[in-house]
C-alpha positions in Angstrom: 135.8 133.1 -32.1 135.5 133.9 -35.9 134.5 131.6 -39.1 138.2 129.5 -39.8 139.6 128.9 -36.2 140.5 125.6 -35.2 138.3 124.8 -31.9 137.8 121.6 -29.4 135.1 120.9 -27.6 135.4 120.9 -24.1 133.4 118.2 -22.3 134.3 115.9 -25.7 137.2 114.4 -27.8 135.4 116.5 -30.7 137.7 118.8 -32.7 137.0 121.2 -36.1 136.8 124.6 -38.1 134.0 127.0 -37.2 132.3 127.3 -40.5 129.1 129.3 -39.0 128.1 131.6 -36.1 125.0 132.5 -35.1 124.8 134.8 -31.9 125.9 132.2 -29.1 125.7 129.2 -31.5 128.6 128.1 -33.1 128.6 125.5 -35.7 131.7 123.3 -36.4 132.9 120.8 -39.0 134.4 118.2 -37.5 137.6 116.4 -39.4 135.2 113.2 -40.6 133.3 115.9 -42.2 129.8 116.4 -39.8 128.9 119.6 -39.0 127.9 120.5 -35.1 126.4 122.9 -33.1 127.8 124.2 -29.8 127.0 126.7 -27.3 129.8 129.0 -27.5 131.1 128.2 -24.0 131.8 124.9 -25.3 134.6 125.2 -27.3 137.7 126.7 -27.1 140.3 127.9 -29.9 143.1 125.5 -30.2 145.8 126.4 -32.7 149.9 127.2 -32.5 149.6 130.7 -31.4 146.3 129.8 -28.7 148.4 130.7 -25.6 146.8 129.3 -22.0 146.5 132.4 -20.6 144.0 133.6 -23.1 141.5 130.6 -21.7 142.0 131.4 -18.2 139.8 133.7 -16.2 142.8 135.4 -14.3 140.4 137.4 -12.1 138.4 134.7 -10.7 141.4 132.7 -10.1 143.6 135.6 -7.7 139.3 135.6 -5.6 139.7 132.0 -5.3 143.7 132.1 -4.1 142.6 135.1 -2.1 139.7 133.3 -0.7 141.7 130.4 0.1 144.6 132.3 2.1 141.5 133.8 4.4 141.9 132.6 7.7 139.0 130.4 8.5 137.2 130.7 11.7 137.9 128.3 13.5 134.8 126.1 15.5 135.0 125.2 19.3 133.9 121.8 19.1 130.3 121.9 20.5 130.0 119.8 23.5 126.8 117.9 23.4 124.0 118.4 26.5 124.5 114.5 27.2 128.2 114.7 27.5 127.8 117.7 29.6 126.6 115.6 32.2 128.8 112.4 31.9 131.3 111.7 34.7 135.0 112.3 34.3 135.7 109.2 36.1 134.1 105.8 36.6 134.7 103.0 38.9 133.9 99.7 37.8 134.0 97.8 41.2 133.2 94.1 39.7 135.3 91.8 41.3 136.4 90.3 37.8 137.2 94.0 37.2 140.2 94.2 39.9 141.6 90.9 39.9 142.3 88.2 38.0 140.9 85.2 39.6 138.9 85.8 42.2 139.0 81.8 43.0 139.7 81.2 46.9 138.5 84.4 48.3 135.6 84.4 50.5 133.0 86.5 50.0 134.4 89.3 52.6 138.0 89.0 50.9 136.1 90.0 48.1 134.1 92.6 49.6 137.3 94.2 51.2 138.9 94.2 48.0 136.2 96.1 46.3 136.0 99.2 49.2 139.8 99.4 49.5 139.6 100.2 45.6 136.4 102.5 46.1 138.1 104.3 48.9 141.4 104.6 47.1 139.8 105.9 43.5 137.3 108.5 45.8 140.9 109.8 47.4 142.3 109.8 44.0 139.4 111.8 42.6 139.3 114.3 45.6 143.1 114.7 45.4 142.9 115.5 41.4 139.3 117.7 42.0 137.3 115.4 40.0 134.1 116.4 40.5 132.1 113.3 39.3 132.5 109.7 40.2 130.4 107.2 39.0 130.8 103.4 41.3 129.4 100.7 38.9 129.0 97.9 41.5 126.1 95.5 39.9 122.8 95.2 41.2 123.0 92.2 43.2 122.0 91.5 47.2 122.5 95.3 47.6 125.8 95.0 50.5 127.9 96.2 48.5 126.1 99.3 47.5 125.1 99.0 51.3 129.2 99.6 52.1 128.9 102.2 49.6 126.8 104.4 51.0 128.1 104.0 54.4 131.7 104.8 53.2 130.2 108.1 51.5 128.6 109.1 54.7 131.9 109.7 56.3 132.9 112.4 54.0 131.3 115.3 54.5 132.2 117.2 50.9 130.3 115.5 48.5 126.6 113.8 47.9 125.9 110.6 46.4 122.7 109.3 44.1 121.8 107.1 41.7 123.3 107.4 38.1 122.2 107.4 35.2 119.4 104.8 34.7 119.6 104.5 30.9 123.8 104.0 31.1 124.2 102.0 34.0 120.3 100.9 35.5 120.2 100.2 38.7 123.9 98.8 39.9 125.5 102.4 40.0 125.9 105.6 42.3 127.1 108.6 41.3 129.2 110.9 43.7 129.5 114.7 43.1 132.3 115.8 44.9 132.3 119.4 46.7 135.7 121.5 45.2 136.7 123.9 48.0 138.9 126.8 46.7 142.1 126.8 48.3 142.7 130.1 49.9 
């Protein structure tokens, strides 16, 4: 910039003639007639022959396109140590859970209902090698857990225990199912 061009401010709706420069200051006089000082990075020479080009840093533009068109590296979503060890599948065995109205069963139509469902989910999990179950069935008088237990104990691949007391407390068993590899 010399003394005589026609500058702007940039951060401002400021516009005049540089009538003095003093190493990085610049001073300006504004149309109304008040003179300004700037920091030479403030301004920029406006005028008919002031091209774009000439205000653009054409270097550090083509680092930022070239730093854009880098392929990123891509995260694997980090699994969390609690989801780690939730179940893939859970079995809510509450009898508003599996029918609509449970209004005329007896209390053994009921329980009937509620193993065929556990029996037919623990098939379905074998057959799709699930490896963890969890059977919500409430806490309760405890025969339905009872019926549990008993139906686990005829299959010899997999263990049951209690789940996870600060998910489900006390009305759930978890069942971790044995994968054998198929020759």
């Amino acid at each position: 910039m010399k003394i005589g061009d026609q500058v702007s401010v940039l951060d401002d709706v400021i516009t005049g003639v540089v009538v003095k420069k003093e190493g990085k200051t610049i001073t300006i006089s504004t149309a109304d007639g008040f003179e300004m000082d700037f920091a030479e990075n403030e301004l920029v020479v406006i005028g008919k022959e002031t091209r774009i080009e000439n205000n653009i840093d054409l270097d550090r533009i083509s680092s930022i396109i070239a730093e854009k068109e880098t392929q990123k590296r891509r995260k694997n979503p980090r699994i969390k140590p609690k989801e780690r060890n939730l179940p893939a599948m859970e079995v809510d065995l509450h009898i508003h859970q599996l029918t609509k109205s449970s209004k005329g069963m007896s209390n053994y139509d009921m329980l009937s209902l509620q193993l065929d469902t556990a029996k037919r989910q623990l098939d379905f999990a074998i057959s799709k090698r699930i490896q963890k179950v969890v059977f919500i069935h409430g806490v309760g008088e405890g025969v339905l857990r009872a019926e549990l237990e008993y139906l686990f104990r005829r299959y010899d691949n997999l263990k049951y225990y209690d789940a996870d007391f600060q998910k489900y407390g006390r009305g759930a068993v978890e069942v971790y199912i044995y994968q054998n590899k198929k020759p």
